[in-house]
C-alpha positions in Angstrom: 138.4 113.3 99.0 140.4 109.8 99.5 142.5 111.2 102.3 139.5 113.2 103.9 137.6 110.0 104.6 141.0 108.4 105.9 141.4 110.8 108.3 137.4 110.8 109.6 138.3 106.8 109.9 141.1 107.4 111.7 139.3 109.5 114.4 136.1 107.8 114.3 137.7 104.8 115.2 139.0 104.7 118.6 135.6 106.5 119.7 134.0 103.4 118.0 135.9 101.4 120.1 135.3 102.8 123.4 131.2 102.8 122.9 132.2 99.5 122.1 133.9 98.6 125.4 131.3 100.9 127.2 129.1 98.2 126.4 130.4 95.4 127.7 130.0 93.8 131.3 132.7 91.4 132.9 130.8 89.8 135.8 132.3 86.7 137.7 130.2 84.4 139.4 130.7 81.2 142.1 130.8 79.1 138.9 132.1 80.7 135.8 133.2 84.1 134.4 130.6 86.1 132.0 131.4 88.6 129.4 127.8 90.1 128.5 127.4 92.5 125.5 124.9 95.1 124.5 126.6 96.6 121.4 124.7 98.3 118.5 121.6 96.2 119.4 122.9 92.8 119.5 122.8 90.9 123.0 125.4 88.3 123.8 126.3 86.8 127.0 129.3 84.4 126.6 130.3 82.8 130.2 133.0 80.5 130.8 133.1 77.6 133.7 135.9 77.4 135.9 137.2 73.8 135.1 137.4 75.2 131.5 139.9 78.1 132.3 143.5 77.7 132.4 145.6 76.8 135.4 147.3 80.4 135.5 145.7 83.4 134.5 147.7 86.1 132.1 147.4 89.7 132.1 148.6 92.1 129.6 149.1 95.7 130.1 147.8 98.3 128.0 148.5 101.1 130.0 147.0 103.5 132.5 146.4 100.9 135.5 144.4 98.9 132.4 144.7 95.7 130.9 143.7 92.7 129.1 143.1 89.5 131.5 143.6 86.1 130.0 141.8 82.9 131.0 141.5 80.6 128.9 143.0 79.3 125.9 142.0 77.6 122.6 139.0 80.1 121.8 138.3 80.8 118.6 139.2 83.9 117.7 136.9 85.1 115.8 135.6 86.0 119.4 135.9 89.6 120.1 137.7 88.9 123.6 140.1 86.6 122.3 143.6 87.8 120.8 144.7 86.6 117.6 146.2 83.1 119.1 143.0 82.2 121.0 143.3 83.7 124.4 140.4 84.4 125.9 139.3 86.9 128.7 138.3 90.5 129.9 139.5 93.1 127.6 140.3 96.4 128.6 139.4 96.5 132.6 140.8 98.7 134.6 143.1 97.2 137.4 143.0 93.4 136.0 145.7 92.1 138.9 142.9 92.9 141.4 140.0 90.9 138.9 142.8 88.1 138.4 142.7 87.8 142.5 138.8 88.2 142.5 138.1 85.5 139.8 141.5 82.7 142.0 139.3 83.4 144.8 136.2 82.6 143.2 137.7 79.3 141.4 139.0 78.2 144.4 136.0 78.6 146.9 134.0 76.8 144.2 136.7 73.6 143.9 136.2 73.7 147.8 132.7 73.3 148.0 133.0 70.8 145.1 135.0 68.7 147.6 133.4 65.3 148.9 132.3 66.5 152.7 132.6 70.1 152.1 130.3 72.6 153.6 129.5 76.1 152.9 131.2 78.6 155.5 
């Protein structure tokens, strides 16, 4: 009976895991990046300013033009999109060099209009 349960674990999971990421929304914004969450009921909408992300951004491959994009740093990580040494970003987006040029382009428009005499073009 042990090993029978096991094994349902051990399929279940990864399906768990994708309704999981099937609920979750990267979004980026002219002043910060948002991860907002709709999992099993629970509503959670965790954004993160651009003068509080890193000066380079990491990605990590998982495979299949996919990939985990990296931040910021010193997040707990007890945060579900942080790894186990406190990296924090989108997790599992598909094409994440293209997001990592999206969100360079957003920071650096924003430092630009943050500029003393700086106008909106």
């Amino acid at each position: 009976m042990f090993f029978l349960l096991f094994g349902a674990m051990m399929i279940a999971a990864p399906l768990v895991m994708l309704l999981y990421d099937l609920q979750t929304l990267c979004a980026i914004t002219n002043r910060r990046a948002l991860i907002v969450r709709t999992a099993w009921g629970r509503r959670t909408v965790t954004g993160t300013a651009f003068g509080d992300m890193d000066a380079t951004f990491e990605i990590l491959d998982i495979g299949r033009g996919a990939g985990h994009l990296n931040f910021a740093s010193g997040v707990s990580t007890r945060s579900p999109d942080s790894d186990y040494t406190g990296r924090y970003g989108f997790r599992s987006i598909r094409d994440p060099a293209r997001v990592r040029d999206i969100l360079e382009r957003a920071r650096r428009d924003c430092a630009r209009l943050r500029e003393p005499g700086a106008s909106p073009s």
